[in-house]
N, C-alpha and C positions, 0 to 999 in steps of 0.2 A: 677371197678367203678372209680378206681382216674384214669387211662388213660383213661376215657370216661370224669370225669371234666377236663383232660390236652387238653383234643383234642377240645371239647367245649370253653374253656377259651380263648383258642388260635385263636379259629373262632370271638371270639366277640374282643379280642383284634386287631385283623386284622381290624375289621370292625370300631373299636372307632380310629384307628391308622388315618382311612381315612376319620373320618369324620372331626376333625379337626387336627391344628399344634400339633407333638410330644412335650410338655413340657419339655421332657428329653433327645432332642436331642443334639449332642456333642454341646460345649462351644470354641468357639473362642480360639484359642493359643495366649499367650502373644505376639504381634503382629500383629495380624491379625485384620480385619478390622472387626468391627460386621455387623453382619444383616443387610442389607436396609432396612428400617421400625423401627429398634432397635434403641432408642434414648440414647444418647452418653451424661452416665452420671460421674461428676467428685464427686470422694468419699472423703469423710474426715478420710480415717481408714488409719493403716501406711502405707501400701502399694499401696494406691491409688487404689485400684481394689475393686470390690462391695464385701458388706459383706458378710461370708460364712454362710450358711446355714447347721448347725449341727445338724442331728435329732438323738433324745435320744434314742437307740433302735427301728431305723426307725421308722415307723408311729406310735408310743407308745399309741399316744392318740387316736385311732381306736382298734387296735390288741393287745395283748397281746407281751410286749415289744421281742424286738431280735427275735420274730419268722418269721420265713422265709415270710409270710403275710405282718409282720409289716416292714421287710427290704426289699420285691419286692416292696410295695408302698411307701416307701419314695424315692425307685430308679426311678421308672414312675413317681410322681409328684413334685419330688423338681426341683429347677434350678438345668441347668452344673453346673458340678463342686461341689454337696454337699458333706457331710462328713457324714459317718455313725459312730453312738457313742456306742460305748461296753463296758460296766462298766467289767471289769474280775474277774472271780473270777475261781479259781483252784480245779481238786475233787483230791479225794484222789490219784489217779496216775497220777498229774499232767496233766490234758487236762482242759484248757482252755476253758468255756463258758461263753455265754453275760449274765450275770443279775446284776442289780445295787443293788439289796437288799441282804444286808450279808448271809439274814434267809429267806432260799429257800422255807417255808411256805408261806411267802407273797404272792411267784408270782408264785408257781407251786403247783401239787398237792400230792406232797412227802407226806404229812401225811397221807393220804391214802392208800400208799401202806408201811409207813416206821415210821408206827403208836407207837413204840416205842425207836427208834433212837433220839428223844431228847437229845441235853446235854447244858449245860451252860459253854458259854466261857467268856473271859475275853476279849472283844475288844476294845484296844485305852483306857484303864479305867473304861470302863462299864461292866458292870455284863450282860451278854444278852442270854437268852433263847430260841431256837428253834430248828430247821433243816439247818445242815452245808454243803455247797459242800465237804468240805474236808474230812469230815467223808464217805464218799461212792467215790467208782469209775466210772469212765464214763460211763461202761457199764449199773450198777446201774441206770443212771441217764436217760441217752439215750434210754433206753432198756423199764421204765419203767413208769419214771415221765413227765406230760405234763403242757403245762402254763397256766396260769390265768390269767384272769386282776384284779388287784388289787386297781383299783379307782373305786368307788361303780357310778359316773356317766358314766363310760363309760360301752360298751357292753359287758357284762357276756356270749354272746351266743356262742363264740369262746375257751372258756374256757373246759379243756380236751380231746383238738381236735390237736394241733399243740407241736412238742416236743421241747424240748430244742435246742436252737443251740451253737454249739461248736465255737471259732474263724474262725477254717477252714472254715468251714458250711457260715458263713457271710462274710467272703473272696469268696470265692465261687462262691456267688451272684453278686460280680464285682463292690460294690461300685465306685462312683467313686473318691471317697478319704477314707479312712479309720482312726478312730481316736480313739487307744485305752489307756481306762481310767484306772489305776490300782490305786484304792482305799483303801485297804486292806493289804500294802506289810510286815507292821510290824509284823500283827498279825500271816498273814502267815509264816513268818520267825521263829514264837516263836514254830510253829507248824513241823518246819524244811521240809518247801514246799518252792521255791524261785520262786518270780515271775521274780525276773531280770533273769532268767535261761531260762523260759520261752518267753519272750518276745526278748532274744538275738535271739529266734530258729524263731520268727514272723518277726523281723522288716528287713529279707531278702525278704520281697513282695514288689514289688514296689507303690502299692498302702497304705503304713502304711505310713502315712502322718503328724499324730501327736501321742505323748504320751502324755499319763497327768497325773498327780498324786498331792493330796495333801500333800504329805509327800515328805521334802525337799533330805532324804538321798537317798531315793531309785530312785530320779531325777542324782544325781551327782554318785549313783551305774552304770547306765546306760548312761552316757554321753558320755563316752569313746567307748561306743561299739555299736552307733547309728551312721548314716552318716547324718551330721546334715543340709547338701545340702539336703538333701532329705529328711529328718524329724524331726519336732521340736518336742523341749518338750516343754510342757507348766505346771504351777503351778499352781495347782486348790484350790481355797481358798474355803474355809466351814465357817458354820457359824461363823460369827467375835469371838463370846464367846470361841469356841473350840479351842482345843489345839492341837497344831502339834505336831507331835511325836519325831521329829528329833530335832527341839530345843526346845522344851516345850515351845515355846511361842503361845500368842493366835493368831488367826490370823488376830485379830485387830490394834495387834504390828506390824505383819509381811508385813503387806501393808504398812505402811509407811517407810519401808525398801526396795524401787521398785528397790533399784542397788546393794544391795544383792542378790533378786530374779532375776536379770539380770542375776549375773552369772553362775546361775547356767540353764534358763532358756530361753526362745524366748517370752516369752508370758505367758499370765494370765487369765484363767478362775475367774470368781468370779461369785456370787448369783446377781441378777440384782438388788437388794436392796445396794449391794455397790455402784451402779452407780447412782441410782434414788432413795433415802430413800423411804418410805412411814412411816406417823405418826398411832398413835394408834386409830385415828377417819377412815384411811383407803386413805385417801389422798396423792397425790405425796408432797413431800419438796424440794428445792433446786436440783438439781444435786453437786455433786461433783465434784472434779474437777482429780477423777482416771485415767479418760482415757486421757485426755490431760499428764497427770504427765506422766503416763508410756508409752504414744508415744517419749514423750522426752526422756527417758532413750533405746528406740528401741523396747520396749515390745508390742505383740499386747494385745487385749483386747479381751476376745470373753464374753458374758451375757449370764448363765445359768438361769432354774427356768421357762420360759416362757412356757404357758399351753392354751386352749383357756376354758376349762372348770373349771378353776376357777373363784373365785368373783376377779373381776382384780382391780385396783383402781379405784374410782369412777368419777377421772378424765376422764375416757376411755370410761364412756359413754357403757361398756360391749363389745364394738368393738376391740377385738385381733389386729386386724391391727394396732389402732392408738397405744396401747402398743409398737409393732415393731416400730412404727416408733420415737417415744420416744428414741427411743436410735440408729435407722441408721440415722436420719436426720436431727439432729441437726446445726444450723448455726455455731457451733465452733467444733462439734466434730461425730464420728462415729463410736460405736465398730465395731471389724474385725469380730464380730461372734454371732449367738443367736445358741444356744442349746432347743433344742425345739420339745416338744411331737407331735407337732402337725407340719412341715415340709411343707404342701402345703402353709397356710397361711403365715408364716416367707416368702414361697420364693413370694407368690403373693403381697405380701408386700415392695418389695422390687426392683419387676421386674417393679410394675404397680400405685403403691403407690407412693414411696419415689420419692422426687426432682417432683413433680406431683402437687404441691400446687395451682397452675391456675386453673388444671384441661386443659382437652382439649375438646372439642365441642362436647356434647352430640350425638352418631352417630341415626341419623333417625331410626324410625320404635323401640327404645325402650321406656319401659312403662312412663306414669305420675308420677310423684313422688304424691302421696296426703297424708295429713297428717291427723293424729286421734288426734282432739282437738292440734293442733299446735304441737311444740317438747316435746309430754307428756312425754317424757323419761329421758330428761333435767329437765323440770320445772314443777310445776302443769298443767294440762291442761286445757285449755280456757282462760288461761289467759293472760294480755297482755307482758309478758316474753314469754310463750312458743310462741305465735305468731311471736316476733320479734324473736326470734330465729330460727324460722322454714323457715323464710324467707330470713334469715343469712344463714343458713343450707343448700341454693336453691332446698327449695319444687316448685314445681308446681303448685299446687291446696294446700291451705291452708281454713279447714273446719270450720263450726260454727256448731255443734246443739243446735238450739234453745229452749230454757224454759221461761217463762214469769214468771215476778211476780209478785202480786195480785191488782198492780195498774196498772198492762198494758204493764211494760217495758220487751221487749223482750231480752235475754241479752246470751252468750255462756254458755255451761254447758252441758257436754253427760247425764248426768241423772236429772231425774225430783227431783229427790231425792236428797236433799242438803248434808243429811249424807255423800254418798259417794263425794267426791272433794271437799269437805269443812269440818268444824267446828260445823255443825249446831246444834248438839245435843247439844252440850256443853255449848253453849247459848241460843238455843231457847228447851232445854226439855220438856218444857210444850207445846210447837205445836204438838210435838210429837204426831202420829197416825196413825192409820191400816186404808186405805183403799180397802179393795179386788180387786175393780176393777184397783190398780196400780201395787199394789203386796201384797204382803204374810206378808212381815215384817213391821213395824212401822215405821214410815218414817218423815222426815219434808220436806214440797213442798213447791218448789219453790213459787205454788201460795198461798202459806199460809203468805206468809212474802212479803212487801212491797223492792221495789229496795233500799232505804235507809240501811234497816235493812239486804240485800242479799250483800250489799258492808263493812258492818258492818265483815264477815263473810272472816276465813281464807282460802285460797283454800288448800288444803294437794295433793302433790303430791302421785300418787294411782301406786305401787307395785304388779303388778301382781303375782307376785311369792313370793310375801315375808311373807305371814302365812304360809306356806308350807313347802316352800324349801328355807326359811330363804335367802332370796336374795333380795334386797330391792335395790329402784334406789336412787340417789342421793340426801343423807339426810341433805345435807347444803342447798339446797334449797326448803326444803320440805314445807313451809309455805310463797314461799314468790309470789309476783306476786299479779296480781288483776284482780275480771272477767271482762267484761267487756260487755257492751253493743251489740247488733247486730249493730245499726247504725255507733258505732265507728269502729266493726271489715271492715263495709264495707268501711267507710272513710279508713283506714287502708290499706286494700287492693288497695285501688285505689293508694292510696298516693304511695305504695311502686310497685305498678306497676308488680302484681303477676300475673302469666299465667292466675291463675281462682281460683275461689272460689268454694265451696261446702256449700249447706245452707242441713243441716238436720233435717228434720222432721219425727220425728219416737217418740214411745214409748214405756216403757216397758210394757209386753205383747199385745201391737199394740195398747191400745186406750190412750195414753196421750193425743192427738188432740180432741178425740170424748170424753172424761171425761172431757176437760177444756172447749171444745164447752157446752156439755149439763148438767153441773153440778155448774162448777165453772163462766161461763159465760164470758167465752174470746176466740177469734179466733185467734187463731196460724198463722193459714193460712193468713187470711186475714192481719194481723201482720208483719208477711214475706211480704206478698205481699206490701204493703204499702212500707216498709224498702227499698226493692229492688228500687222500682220507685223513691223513693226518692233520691235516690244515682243513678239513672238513668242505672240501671244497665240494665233495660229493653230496653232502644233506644241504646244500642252501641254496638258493638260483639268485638270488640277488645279483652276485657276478658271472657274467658271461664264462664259462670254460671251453675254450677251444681244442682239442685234439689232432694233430697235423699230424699225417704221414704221404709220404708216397707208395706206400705199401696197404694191401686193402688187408692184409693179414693181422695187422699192426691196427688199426683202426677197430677192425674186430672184436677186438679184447677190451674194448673201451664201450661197446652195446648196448651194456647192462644198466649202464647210469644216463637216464633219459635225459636229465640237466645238460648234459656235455653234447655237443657238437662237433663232429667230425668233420674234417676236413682233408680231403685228397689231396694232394701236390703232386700237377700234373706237369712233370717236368717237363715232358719233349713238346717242340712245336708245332703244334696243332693249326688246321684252317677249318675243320668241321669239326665238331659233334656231333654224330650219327643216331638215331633215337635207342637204338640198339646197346650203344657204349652209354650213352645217358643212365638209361635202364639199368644197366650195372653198377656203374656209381651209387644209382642210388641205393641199393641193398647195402652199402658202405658207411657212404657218407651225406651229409647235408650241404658241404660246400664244399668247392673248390678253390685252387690256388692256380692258375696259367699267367704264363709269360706277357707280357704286353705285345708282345706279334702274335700271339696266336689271338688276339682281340682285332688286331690291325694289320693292315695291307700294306707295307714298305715297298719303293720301284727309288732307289737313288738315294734314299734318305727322306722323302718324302712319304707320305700319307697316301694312300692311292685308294684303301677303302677298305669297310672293316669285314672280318668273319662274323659268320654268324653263332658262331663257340656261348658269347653271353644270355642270344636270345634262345639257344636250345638251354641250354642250362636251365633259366630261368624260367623258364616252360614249364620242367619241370620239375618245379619248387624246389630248386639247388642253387643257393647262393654264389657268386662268382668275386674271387679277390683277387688283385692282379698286383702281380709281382717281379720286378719291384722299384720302384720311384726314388730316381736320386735328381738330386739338385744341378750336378755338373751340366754345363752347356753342352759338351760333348757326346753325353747322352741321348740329348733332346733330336729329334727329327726338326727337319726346318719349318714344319709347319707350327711349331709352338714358340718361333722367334725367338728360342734360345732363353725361354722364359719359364721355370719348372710350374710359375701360378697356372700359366694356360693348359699346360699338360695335366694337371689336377683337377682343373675346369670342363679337361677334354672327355679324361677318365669319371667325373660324377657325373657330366649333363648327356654329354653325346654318345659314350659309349655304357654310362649308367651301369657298373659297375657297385658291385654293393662293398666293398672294403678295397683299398689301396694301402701296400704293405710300401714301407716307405722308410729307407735311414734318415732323414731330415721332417719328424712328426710337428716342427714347428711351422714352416713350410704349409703343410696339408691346413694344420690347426686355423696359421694367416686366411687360406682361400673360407675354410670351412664358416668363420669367425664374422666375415668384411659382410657389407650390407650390398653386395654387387653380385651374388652368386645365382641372383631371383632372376630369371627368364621372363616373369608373367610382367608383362608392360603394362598394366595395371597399378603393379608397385612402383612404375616411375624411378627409377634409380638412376642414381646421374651418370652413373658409365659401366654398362654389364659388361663383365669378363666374360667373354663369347668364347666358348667350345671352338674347336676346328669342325671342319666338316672337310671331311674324305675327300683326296681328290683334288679339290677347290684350287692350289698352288699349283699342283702339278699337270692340273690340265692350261696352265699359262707357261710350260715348256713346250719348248718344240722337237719334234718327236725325233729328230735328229741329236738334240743334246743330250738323249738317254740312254741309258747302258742296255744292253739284251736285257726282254722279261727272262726274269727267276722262276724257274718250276715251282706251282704252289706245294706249301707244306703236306703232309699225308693229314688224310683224316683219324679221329681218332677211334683204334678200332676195339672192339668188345673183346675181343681175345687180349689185347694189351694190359684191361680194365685191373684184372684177378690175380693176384698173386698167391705163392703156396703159400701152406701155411708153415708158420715158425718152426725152427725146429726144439728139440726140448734143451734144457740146460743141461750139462753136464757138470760136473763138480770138477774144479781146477785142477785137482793132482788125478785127473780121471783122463787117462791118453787115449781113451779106444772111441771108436768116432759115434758119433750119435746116431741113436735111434732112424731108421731107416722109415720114411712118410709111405704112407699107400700109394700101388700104381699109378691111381688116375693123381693124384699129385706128383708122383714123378713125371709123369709123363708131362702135367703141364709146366714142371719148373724146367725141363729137358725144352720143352719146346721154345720156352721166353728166352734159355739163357745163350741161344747160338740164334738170332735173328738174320733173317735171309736179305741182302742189299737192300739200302731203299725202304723197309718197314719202318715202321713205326714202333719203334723199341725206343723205352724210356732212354731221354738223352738228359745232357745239362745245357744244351744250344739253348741263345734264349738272342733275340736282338730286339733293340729299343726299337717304337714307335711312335706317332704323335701324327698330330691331321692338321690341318688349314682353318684359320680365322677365317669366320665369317665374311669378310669383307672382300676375300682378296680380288673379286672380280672385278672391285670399283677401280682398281690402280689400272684396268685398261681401256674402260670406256672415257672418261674425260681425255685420255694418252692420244686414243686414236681420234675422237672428234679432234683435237687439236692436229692432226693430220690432215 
C-alpha cells in the first residue's frame, strides 16, 4: 500500500510540476544574473541578499513538526535557498532527533506506549514533569513512538501516522541549507550526554549551514571545531525575563551587550517582540532600534515566533503577510531571517510582497474585488470610515445595503435590525420587539426610529468569530465611524471615481422589502430607485451599477435600466445548478452571489472537491461572486495554510470565480496587485502563489482519521428560483391589510413559505472552504524513499 501512495504521489507530482513554475527550483549563485521576469530587489539585511526563509520543523504549521511530510513540504514550497530548523534533542544513546519540546508528550505519542516512564528533571531551574528523549534509546523511539501536532488549531488527522525523524533522516531529505538548534546543552551535560560530541560528528555535511543556541558556553565549546566559512553560529535569545545559563544574566542584559555576542557569534536569533514590541491592548509600539545596532557591530538578525494561526496584532488586519513584511521591508532596516511554521507564506511574502508597494497592474481576466459593507474588518461596517478605507484599500465595487428609517431616509446598514452594527438596544430598549415576520428574536428596526435618532446611534464593529473562538477585529476602532445616507454613499462614489457600486436589497428571511411595503408603509424599491436617478447613475455606464437581491421580484423592478446589472443572492447551499434553475435565473439576473461551499467540497475541514455551481453558471453567461472572504485563520480550510492570499489565489485561479466579496478589500487588492499571480511559466516569476487543488491534502489522510461523509447539499431547484411578486404599499395610518396578489401567486408564495424537510428553501447556512497547495504530494515521496 505505501508503494502504491509513492507511485501515485509521484504521478500527480509530475503532473502539478507541469502545470505551473517549480517554486523550488534552484536559486541563482552569488553572481549570477536572475531570472528574466524576476525583479531586482536591493535588501536592507547585512548582506544585501533577500531574507532567508527558516521553517521551524519544516511545514510545522500543516504536519506534525520534523516529519518527513512537514520537511518534503517546506522543500517544494519555500524559496531557493531556505533553511530547515531542528530543535535537537539526544535519547539515551546519543542519536540525535528534531523536536523543540523538551517533554516528548507534547509532540509524540510516548505515553502510550511508555505509560509509566515519567520522571521530573530539573531543567535551566525549573522543576518539569514528563517524557525525556534521554531516558529511552533510539530504537525505543523510532521503533515505536509517532508525532502529534500539538496546536489544537492545526490538523489532529496526521497524528500517529508519521515517526520521529532523526538529524540523519532530515539531512537526508536534502534541505537546501540546514540550521541546527541546540537548546538544551546544560541540562544535557548534567545528564553526561554531550551535545558538542554530537554535533562535532554532523557539522561534516555540507549543507549544516547554521548552529544556534541559547546558551553562550556551549556557542564558544563548539567554535573551534566548526568551519566558520561554512557555518555560523548564531545566539538565540529567549524570553528577555530568562536567564542564560552560562552567565546567569537575563537576556534582557544580554542584548545590550551585541559586541560580547559578537565574539562569540555571526548572528542573532531573538523573539520578533524584540524587534517590534507589542502593548498589553495587543498593538504594535515603536520598533527598536536591534537590528540596525547589530548590523553595526556585523551581526545578522534573523525574527523567530511568526505563525499564521495565531491572533497576530491588530495592526495586521489578520493578514500574515503584512506581519512578514513589518520586519523585511522597512525603509531603514531588514532582518536576514524569519523563523516560521508556516514557510510558503514567509517565502510569498517576500518573493511577491516586499518592495511591491505600487503594486503592478492588475493582470486581466482576474476577479472584482467587492466589498461587504465597505472595510468591515477595519472599521464598523457602512459606515463612512469603512467606506473611505475600502476605496484606499482599491476595492472595485464598494456596497450599500439599504434599510430606511421611519421617516423615509434610506441610509447603509447590512441588517434591518439595528441591534446588530449598532448600539440600539441600549438607547432605544423600549422599541424593543418580536416581529415573526423578520425574525425569531427581539429586535429594534430600523423603521421603528426616525433618521435623527438612527445617527444618534453608535455603529460597533461586528466580530465574526469572536463569541466562539475568542478572536475579535480591531477594538480601537470598534465604535467609531458614522452610517450614512444612500444619497451621500452614492455622492461618495462618484466623487471618488469607484469601478462600481453595489446597491443591496435583501432581507432577513427574504421579506424586509414586502414587510416595509405592506405593513410599515414604505418602498425600498422605489427609494433605490429615485436615489440612483438622482445621482444619474441611470444615464451613464462609466460606472458599473450593481443591483442585489435575493428576491427575483425585487430585481425585477430594476429591468428597465439596461446599465444595471442584477445580481441574485443565492443564499442556501447549493452543490448543483440544474440547467432548469440556471434558466430561471437568467430571466432575472446576470450574476449571482453563492456561498463559498456551494463552490467547494468540505470532508473535515479540508477541500475534498469542488461543485460544478461556477461552471453551469458560467455556461450560461451568468457571472458568479462568492461570498464572502475574511481574513481570520479560523475561517480558512486547512488546505490554504491559514493563509487568506492563498484562499484568494484559490478563488481567481482554480475555481475562477468572477468577483469575491470580501471584508478585508486590501487583502484581495495585495494578491490582485503582486507580480506572482501569472500561471503562464513563460512569465518566469520567481515564486507563483499556487491555487489549492481539490482533494490534494486530504487524500494524504488516512481514511480512519475522518469523520462520517456528510450528505451532499441539495441541488438548486427551479421552483426555489421565483419569488412573488411584491406586495403594494399601503400608506401608514392605513390598518386594513393589503391588496390580495392573484391565485397563481398565491399559490406559489403558499407553496415557498411552508418547505417540506430536507428541500431546498432559501436558508442563511453558509460554511467556509478552501482546497490544497499544489505541492502537497511532494512532502510524501521523499518521506517514504527515506523509508
Amino acid at each position: 500500500m505505501i508503494r502504491c501512495l509513492l507511485f501515485i504521489s509521484l504521478l500527480i507530482h509530475a503532473t502539478l510540476a507541469a502545470k505551473a513554475p517549480n517554486a523550488a527550483a534552484e536559486a541563482p549563485n552569488a553572481g549570477q544574473k536572475a531570472p528574466a521576469g524576476s525583479p531586482t530587489k536591493k535588501w536592507l539585511t547585512l548582506n544585501g541578499q533577500q531574507p532567508l526563509v527558516i521553517a521551524r520543523g519544516g511545514f510545522s504549521g500543516l504536519f506534525p513538526e520534523s516529519s518527513t511530510y512537514a520537511i518534503d513540504m517546506a522543500k517544494s514550497q519555500s524559496l531557493p535557498g531556505y533553511a530547515f530548523f531542528c530543535n535537537l534533542q539526544l535519547t539515551k544513546d546519543s542519536v540525535g532527533i528534531c523536536l523543540s519540546n523538551i517533554l516528548l508528550d507534547n509532540t509524540t505519542t510516548i505515553s502510550m506506549f511508555y505509560p509509566k516512564d515519567q520522571k521530573t528533571y530539573n531543567v535551566n531551574g525549573k522543576d518539569i514533569r514528563g517524557w525525556f528523549a534521554l531516558d529511552f534509546t533510539a530504537d525505543q523511539l523510532l521503533n515505536n513512538v509517532s508525532l502529534t501536532q500539538n496546536i489544537f488549531s492545526r490538523p489532529s488527522h496526521f497524528d500517529g501516522t508519521l515517526p520521529i525523524a532523526t538529524v540523519e533522516d532530515a539531512l537526508g531529505i536534502k534541505p537546501d541549507k540546514f540550521w541546527l538548534n541546540v537548546p538544551y546543552d546544560t541540562f544535557y551535560s548534567q545528564h553526561k550526554i554531550s551535545m558538542a560530541s554530537f554535533v562535532e560528528k554532523v557539522i561534516r555535511f555540507p549543507s549544516m549551514n547554521y548552529i544556534s543556541s541559547p546558551e553562550i558556553g556551549f556557542l564558544k565549546t563548539v567554535s573551534a571545531k566548526v568551519n566558520k566559512g561554512r557555518t555560523k553560529l548564531i545566539f538565540q535569545f529567549l524570553d528577555p525575563e530568562e536567564t542564560e545559563p552560562t552567565t546567569k544574566q537575563k537576556y534582557s542584559a544580554l542584548v545590550k551587550d551585541l559586541g560580547m555576542i559578537k565574539s562569540v557569534a555571526a548572528g542573532i536569533l531573538v523573539p520578533k517582540e524584540y524587534i517590534w514590541p507589542v502593548n498589553k491592548n495587543n498593538y504594535l509600539e515603536a520598533a527598536t532600534t536591534l537590528v540596525t545596532e547589530a548590523h553595526k557591530q556585523g551581526l545578522e538578525v534573523h525574527a523567530s515566533g511568526f505563525a499564521n494561526d495565531i491572533v497576530l496584532p491588530y495592526n495586521y488586519s489578520f493578514d500574515p503577510t503584512a506581519e512578514y513584511l513589518q520586519f523585511v521591508d522597512q525603509p531603514n532596516f531588514s532582518v536576514d531571517g524569519v523563523l516560521t511554521d508556516f514557510p510558503p507564506t514567509a517565502s510569498e511574502t517576500i518573493a511577491c510582497f516586499a518592495q511591491n508597494n505600487n503594486g503592478t497592474k492588475p493582470k486581466k481576466g482576474l476577479p472584482l474585488i467587492i466589498t461587504r459593507n465597505g472595510a468591515s474588518g477595519t472599521y464598523p461596517g457602512s459606515t463612512d470610515l469603512a467606506y473611505k478605507q475600502a476605496v484606499d484599500d482599491g476595492a472595485d465595487i464598494i456596497d450599500c445595503s439599504v434599510q430606511l428609517s421611519n421617516d423615509g431616509v434610506a441610509f447603509c446598514l447590512d441588517t434591518i435590525d439595528l441591534n446588530s452594527g449598532t448600539n440600539a438596544l441600549s438607547q432605544f430598549m423600549t422599541k424593543s420587539e418580536t416581529i415573526p415576520e423578520l425574525q425569531a428574536e427581539a429586535g429594534v428596526f430600523s423603521f421603528q426610529l426616525s433618521w435623527d435618532e438612527i445617527q444618534s446611534l453608535k455603529p460597533q464593529i461586528q466580530s465574526p468569530y469572536g463569541t466562539k473562538e475568542k478572536v475579535y477585529r480591531n477594538p480601537a476602532n470598534k465604535d467609531v465611524g458614522k452610517l450614512v445616507t444612500l444619497s451621500d454613499f452614492l455622492e461618495f462614489s462618484k466623487t471618488k471615481a469607484v469601478t462600481g457600486i453595489l446597491i443591496n436589497i435583501e432581507a432577513r428571511l427574504l421579506i424586509n422589502a414586502a414587510y416595509l411595503a405592506s405593513k410599515a408603509g414604505l418602498d425600498i424599491v422605489k427609494t433605490v430607485t429615485s436615489a440612483l436617478s438622482n445621482a444619474t447613475f441611470d444615464k451613464q455606464s462609466t460606472q458599473q451599477v450593481l443591483i442585489k437581491s435575493d428576491d427575483t421580484s425585487v430585481l425585477s423592478k430594476f429591468k428597465d435600466v439596461k446599465t444595471y446589472r442584477r445580481v441574485l443572492n443565492i443564499k442556501e447551499k447549493i452543490s448543483d445548478a440544474p440547467k432548469a434553475s440556471v434558466d430561471e435565473i437568467k430571466k432575472f439576473a446576470d450574476a449571482v452571489t453563492v456561498s463559498k461551499d456551494s463552490i467547494v467540497k468540505i470532508s473535515d475541514y479540508f477541500i475534498s472537491g469542488k461543485t460544478n455551481v461556477v461552471k453551469e453558471m458560467k455556461a450560461a453567461n451568468i457571472s458568479v461572486y462568492v461570498h464572502w472572504l475574511k481574513n481570520e485563520f479560523v475561517s480558512l480550510m486547512f488546505d490554504y495554510f491559514s493563509d487568506p492570499i492563498i484562499e484568494i489565489a484559490s478563488y481567481a485561479l482554480e475555481f475562477q470565480v468572477d468577483g469575491i466579496v470580501t471584508d478585508f478589500p486590501a487583502t484581495a487588492t495585495k494578491y490582485m496587485r503582486c507580480p506572482c499571480n501569472d500561471m503562464d511559466p513563460k512569465a518566469n516569476i520567481p515564486y507563483p502563489i499556487l491555487p489549492v487543488e481539490p482533494g490534494s491534502l486530504l487524500g494524504l489522510v488516512v481514511t480512519e482519521a475522518l469523520s462520517p461523509a456528510q450528505a451532499p447539499s441539495p441541488a438548486l431547484q427551479a421552483s426555489n428560483v421565483v419569488d412573488p411578486p411584491l406586495p403594494e404599499v399601503v400608506k401608514k395610518n392605513d390598518t386594513s391589510p393589503p391588496p390580495s396578489s392573484s391565485s397563481s401567486d398565491s399559490t406559489d408564495s403558499a407553496s415557498k413559505s411552508t418547505p417540506a424537510p430536507g428541500s431546498s428553501e432559501k436558508s442563511s447556512a453558509f460554511a467556509n472552504a478552501a482546497n490544497l497547495c499544489l505541492s502537497l504530494v511532494a512532502i510524501v515521496v521523499l518521506a517514504l524513499l527515506a523509508n
